[in-house]
C-alpha positions in Angstrom: 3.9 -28.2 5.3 1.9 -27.6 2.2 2.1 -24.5 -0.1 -1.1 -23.3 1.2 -0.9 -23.6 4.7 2.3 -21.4 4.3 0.7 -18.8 2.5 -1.9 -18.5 5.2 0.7 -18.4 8.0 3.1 -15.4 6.3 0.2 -14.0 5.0 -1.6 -13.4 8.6 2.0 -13.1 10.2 2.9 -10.8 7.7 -0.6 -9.0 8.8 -0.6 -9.3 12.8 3.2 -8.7 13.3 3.2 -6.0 12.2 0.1 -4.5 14.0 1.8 -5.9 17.4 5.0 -4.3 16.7 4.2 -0.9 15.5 1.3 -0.4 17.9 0.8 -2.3 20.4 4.4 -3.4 21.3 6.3 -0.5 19.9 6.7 1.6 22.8 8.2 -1.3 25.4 10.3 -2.5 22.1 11.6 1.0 21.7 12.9 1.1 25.7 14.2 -2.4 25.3 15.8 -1.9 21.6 16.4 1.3 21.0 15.2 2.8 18.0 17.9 1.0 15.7 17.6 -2.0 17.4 13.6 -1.6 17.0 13.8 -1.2 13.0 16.2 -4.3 13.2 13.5 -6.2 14.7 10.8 -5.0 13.0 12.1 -5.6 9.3 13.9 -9.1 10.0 10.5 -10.1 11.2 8.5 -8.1 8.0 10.7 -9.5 5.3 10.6 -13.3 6.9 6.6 -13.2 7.0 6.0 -11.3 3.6 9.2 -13.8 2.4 7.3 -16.6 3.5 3.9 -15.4 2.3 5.4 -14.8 -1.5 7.2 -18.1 -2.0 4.6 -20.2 -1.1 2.7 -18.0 -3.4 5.0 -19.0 -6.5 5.3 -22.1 -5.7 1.7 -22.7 -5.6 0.3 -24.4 -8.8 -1.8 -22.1 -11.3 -5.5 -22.2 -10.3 -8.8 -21.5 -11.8 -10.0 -17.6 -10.7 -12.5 -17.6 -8.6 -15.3 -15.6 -10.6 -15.0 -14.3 -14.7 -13.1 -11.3 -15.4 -14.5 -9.6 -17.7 -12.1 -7.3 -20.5 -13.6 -4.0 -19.1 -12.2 -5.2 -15.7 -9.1 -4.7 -17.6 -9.3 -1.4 -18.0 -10.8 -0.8 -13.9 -7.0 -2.5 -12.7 -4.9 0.0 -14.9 -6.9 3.0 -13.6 -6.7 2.0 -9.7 -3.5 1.3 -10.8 -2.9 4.9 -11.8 -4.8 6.2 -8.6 -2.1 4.2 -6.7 0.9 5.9 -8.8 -0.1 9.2 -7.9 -0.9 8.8 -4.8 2.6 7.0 -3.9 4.4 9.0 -5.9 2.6 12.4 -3.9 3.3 11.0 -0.5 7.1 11.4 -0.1 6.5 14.9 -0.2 6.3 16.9 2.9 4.2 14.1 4.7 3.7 14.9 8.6 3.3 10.8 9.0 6.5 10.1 7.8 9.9 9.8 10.5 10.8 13.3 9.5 12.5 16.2 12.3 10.0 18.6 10.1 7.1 16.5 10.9 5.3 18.8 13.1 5.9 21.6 10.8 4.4 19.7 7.9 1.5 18.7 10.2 1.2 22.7 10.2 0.7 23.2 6.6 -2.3 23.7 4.6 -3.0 20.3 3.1 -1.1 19.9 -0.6 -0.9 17.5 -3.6 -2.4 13.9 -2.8 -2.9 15.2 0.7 -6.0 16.9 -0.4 -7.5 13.9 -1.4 -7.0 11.7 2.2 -3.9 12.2 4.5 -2.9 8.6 4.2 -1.8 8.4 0.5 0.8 5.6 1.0 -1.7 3.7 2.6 -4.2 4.1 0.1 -1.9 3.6 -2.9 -1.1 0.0 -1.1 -4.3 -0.7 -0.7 -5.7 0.4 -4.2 -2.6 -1.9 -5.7 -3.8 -4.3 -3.8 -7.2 -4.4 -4.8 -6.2 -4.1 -8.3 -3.8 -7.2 -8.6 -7.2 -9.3 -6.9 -9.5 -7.9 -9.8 -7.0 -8.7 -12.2 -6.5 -12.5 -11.4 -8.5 -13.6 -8.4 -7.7 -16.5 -7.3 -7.7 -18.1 -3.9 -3.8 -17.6 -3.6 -4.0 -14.0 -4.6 -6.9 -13.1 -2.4 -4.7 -14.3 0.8 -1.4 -12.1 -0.2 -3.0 -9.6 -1.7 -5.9 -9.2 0.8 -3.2 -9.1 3.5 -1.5 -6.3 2.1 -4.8 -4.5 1.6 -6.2 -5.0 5.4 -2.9 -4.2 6.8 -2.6 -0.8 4.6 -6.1 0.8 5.9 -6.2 -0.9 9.0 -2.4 0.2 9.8 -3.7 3.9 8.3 -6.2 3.7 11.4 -3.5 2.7 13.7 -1.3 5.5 12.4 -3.7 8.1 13.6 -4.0 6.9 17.0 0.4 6.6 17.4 0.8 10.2 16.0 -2.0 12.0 17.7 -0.2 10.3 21.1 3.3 11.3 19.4 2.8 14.6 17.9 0.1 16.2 20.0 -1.5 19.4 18.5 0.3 18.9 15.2 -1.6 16.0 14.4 -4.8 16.8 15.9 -4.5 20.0 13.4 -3.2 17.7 10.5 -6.8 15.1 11.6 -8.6 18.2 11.0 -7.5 19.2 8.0 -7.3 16.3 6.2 -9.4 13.3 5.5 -9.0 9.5 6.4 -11.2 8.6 3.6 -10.3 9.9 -0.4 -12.4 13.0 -1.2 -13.4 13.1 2.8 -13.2 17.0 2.5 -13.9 17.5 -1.0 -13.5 16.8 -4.5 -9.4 18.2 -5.1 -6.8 17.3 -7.4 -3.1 16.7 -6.4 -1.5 18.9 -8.7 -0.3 18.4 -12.8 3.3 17.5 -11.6 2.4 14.6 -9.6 0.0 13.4 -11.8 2.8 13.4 -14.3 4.7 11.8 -12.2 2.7 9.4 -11.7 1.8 8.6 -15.5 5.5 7.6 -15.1 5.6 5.5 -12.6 2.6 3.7 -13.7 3.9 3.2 -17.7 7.1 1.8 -15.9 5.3 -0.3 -13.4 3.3 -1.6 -16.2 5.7 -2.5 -18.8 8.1 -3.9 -15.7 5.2 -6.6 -15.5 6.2 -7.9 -18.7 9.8 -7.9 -17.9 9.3 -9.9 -14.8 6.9 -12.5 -16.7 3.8 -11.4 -15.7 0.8 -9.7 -18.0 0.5 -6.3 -18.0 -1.9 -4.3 -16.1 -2.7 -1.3 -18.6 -5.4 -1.3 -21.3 -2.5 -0.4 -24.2 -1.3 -4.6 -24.3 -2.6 -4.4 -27.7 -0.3 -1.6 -28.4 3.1 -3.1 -26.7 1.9 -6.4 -28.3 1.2 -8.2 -24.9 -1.7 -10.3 -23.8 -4.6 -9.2 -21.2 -4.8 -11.0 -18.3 
């Protein structure tokens, strides 16, 4: 089996197992499993699709991108890129849609931080990460994993919504009204200096870790750390 092929099959594997097991299997895997024996299943089967997905991606020869990218695009990646810090970095914090006893009592709080700004911020972060790594080298190999990481971050977000209002009741339907699915839904906000700090960090470090790992950096300071654009 070529390269491609098995990029295709972890990449929609990665994509549709997932889907099936947190939604539409979940509940008779849970009375089967148990909920140990559930997240067992559920990550040997994540980490062997995504496993397959990015070492056919490796091995894959270097291709030709798919349209020009231009050196302000350059400077688009390392700000989604940014968005995506702070919004990862915000949504540890008190988030009702995490597997948390206080869940429902988060659900009950005004909306804080990222979750001003949409009440998925993982999600969103994954999918903004996502989007940037395609603008910054799009080629046919990177639009499969990358794309597949996107669609399964917004259209899992949608999914989420559906589980926890089942799950959660009043506290979610109370956290859905508060909050937005889209960024900004509600308003223009701001998550807070802290996180943005944060964030900053995380970002820098992501940044420079691209260097360390081989790869070009995705920040519009190369010229300052001495390292090539994209």
């Amino acid at each position: 089996m070529d390269y491609g092929l098995q990029l295709i099959i972890g990449s929609v594997g990665f994509v549709a197992t997932h889907l099936l097991l947190s939604h539409l299997l979940r509940e008779r895997l849970l009375g089967m499993l148990g909920a140990i024996g559930y997240q067992i299943v559920y990550s040997i089967i994540a980490f062997a699709t995504l496993g397959l997905a990015i070492y056919a991606y490796r091995a894959l020869p270097a291709t030709s991108n798919l349209w020009p990218v231009a050196p302000w695009m350059q400077v688009v990646t390392a700000f989604l890129m940014f968005c995506a810090s702070v919004l990862f970095v915000g949504s540890v914090q008190k988030n009702p849609a995490m597997p948390a006893p206080q869940a429902g009592e988060y659900a009950e709080l005004p909306p804080h931080g990222v979750f001003k700004i949409t009440r998925h911020p993982m999600m969103w972060a994954f999918a903004l990460w996502a989007v940037a790594h395609i603008l910054a080298r799009p080629t046919e190999a990177n639009l499969w994993l990358m794309g597949s990481v996107g669609v399964l971050a917004l259209v899992g977000a949608a999914g989420q919504d559906k589980r926890k209002a089942k799950e959660m009741g009043l506290h979610w339907q109370h956290w859905q009204a508060k909050t937005s699915f889209l960024p900004f839904g509600k308003g223009l906000a701001t998550p807070g200096s802290g996180i943005i700090l944060l964030g900053i960090v995380v970002w820098l470090l992501a940044s420079w870790a691209h260097h360390g790992l081989g790869y070009s950096m995705v920040s519009p300071w190369t010229n300052i750390w001495g390292v090539a654009a994209p």
